[in-house]
Residue, then its C-alpha position, 0 to 999 in steps of 0.5 A: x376663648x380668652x386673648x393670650x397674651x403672646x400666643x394664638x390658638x386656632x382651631x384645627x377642624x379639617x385638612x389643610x396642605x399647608x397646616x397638614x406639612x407642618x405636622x408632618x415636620x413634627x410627627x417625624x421629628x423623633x425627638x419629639x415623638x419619643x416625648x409625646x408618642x413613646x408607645x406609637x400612635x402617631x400618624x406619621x405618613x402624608x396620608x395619615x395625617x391627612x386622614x387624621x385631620x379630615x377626621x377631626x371635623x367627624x368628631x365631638x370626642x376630640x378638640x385640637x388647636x394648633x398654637x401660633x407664636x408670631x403668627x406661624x405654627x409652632x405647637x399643638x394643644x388639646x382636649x382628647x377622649x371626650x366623655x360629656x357625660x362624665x365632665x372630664x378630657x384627656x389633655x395633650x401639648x407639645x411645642x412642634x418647634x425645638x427652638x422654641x421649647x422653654x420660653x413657657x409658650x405651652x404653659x400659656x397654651x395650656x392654661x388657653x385650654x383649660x380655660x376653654x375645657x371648664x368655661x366654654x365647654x363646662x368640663x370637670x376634670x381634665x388628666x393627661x399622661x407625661x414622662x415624669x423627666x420631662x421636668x420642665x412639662x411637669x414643672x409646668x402641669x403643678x404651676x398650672x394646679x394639676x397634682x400627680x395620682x399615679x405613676x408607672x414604670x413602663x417601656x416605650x416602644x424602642x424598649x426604652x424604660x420611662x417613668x410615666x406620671x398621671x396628673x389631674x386637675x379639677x375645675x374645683x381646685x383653687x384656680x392657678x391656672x388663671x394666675x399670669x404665670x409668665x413672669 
């Protein structure tokens, strides 16, 4: 993976008490659950995570980093549902600290990430699923070159309604994601 120019990404491979505190922080933080898990799903207890990480050092079909800023954890990117046969992943992000949500250091993750999909690991296309209010991630998705093939109108699970937008990008689009969208 290429050097980024203000972040780190590390791959997350197995339990750790210290990384795994950290995502217990963000997991119950439900300001952020309702944008990244609105339909449930996440662990959200010690034990969960716990098992959840362990489980990522059995797995090919998942690639999770945790995203470092200033050398301390503040998010998490990665490649879901891996199917190698088909070239394609599911795509997911979120920036664990509120504080510093905005200063475009998941734009940055994630163009880190899809350099690794297509280069490093030879995937075709990658999509992932967002709440199409989320304007600054959907903002941040187009920069990046993926373009919107679906959208829904759904209810999480508080029975909250939500505007769900699938997005794709293929590794034959014109390469925007490699541009130095910082500025």
């Amino acid at each position: 993976m290429s050097q980024l120019p203000r972040i780190k990404l590390i791959p997350l491979i197995g339990y750790e008490p210290a990384i795994a505190q950290v995502y217990y922080g963000w997991f119950n933080d439900e300001t952020l659950v309702s944008q990244i898990a609105p339909f449930g799903g996440l662990p959200r207890t010690v034990a969960e995570i716990k098992e959840w990480l362990e489980s990522l050092t059995t797995t090919s079909l998942e690639k999770r980093f945790t995203i470092y800023f200033e050398d301390r954890p503040v998010g998490d990117v990665g490649l879901t549902s891996i199917d190698y046969p088909r070239e394609e992943a599911g795509v997911s992000i979120f920036i664990g600290e509120a504080n510093l949500r905005g200063m475009r250091l998941g734009t940055e993750a994630l163009r880190g990430l899809i350099e690794y999909a297509f280069g490093e690991i030879n995937l075709e296309r990658l999509y992932l699923g967002t709440d199409g209010g989320n304007i600054p991630a959907v903002k941040s998705y187009i920069k990046l070159g993926f373009t919107e093939i679906a959208s829904a109108e759904l209810t999480d699970d508080t029975g909250q309604p939500r505007h769900e937008i699938l997005m794709e990008l293929w590794n034959t689009e014109p390469m925007r994601w490699k541009l130095d969208t910082t500025s």
